[in-house]
C-alpha positions in Angstrom: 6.0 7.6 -3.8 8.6 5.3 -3.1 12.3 6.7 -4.9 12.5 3.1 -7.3 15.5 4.8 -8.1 17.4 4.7 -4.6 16.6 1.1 -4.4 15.9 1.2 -0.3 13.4 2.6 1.7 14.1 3.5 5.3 15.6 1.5 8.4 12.1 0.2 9.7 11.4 -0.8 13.1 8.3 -3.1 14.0 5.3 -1.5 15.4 2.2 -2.3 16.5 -0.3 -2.5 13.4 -2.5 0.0 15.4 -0.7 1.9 15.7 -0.5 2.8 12.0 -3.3 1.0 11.4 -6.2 4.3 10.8 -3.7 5.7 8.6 -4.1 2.8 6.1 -7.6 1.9 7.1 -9.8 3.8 4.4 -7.4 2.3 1.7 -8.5 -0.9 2.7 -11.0 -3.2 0.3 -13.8 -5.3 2.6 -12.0 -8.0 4.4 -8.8 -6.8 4.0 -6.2 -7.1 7.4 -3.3 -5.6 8.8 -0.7 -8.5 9.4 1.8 -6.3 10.9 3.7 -3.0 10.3 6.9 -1.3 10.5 8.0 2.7 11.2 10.5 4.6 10.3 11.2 8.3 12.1 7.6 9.5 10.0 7.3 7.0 6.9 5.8 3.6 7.8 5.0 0.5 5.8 2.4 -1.7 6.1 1.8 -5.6 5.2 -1.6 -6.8 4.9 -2.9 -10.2 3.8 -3.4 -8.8 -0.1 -0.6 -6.1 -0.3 2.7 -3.8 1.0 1.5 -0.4 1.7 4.4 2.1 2.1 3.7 5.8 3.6 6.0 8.4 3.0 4.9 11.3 5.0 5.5 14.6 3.4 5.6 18.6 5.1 6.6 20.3 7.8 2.9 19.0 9.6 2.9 15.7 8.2 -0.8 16.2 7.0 0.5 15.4 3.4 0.9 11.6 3.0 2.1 9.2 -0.9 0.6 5.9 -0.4 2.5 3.3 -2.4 0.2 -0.1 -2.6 2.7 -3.2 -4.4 0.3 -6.3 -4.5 1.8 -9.6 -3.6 0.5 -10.9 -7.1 3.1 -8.9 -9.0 5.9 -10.3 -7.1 7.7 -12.2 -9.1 10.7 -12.8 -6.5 11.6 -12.1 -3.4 14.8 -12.2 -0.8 15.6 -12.6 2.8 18.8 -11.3 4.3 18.7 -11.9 8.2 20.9 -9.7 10.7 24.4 -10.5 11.9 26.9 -9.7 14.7 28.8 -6.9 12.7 25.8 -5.8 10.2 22.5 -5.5 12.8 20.1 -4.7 9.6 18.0 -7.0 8.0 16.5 -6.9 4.2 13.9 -7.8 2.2 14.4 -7.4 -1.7 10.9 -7.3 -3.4 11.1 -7.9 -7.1 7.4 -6.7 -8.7 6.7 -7.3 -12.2 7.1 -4.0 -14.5 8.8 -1.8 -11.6 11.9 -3.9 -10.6 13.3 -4.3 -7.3 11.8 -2.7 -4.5 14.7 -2.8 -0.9 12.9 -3.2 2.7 15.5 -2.6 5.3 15.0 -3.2 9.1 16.5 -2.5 12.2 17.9 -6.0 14.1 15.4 -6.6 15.9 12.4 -7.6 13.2 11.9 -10.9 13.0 13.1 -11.2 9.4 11.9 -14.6 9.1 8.6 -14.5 9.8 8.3 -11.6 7.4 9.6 -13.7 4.6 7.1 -16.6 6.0 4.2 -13.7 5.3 5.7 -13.1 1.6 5.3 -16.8 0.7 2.3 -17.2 2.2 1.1 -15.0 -0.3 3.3 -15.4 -3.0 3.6 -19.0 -3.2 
């Protein structure tokens, strides 16, 4: 699961959904897509067009996998902090109803934006 407590989870770097795509597919419900998808080093995070699904990989082998599934319905507010010239990271701040503020960081070159576009879509 996701440490709530820490606040942040990972430095993400955009990915093709396929890529991480089978490792979320069974968890999907019928008609149910992979917008796009991010990687850290094992951990991934995946947003689909009903939900954030965050992977944290566990083991030596990897085999052992927390899937962490935060519907857009429960968001109650959410924030968009781009990159700059000095600080190359970008954020997202989730906040879901009855489990607080959940932190997204990326590495500079995620479009930001359009990720925040994808929130409101479904949020809005």
């Amino acid at each position: 699961m996701i440490d709530f407590a820490n606040g942040t989870f990972l430095k993400l770097a955009p990915v093709n959904p396929a890529e991480v795509g089978e490792g979320v597919a069974e968890l999907l419900v019928p008609g149910e897509r992979v917008l796009q998808a991010f990687k850290a080093i094992r951990d991934y995070v995946v947003f689909t067009d009903k939900r954030l699904i965050a992977v944290n990989v566990q083991g030596l082998t990897g085999k052992k996998k927390d899937f962490t599934s935060l519907p857009y319905s429960k968001v109650q507010a959410f924030s968009v902090e781009t990159a700059g010239t000095l600080d190359l990271d970008a954020e997202l701040d989730l906040w879901f109803s009855g489990l607080g503020k959940v932190r997204l960081e990326f590495k500079g070159r995620a479009d930001i934006r359009q990720l925040g576009q994808l929130i409101a879509q479904h949020v809005l």
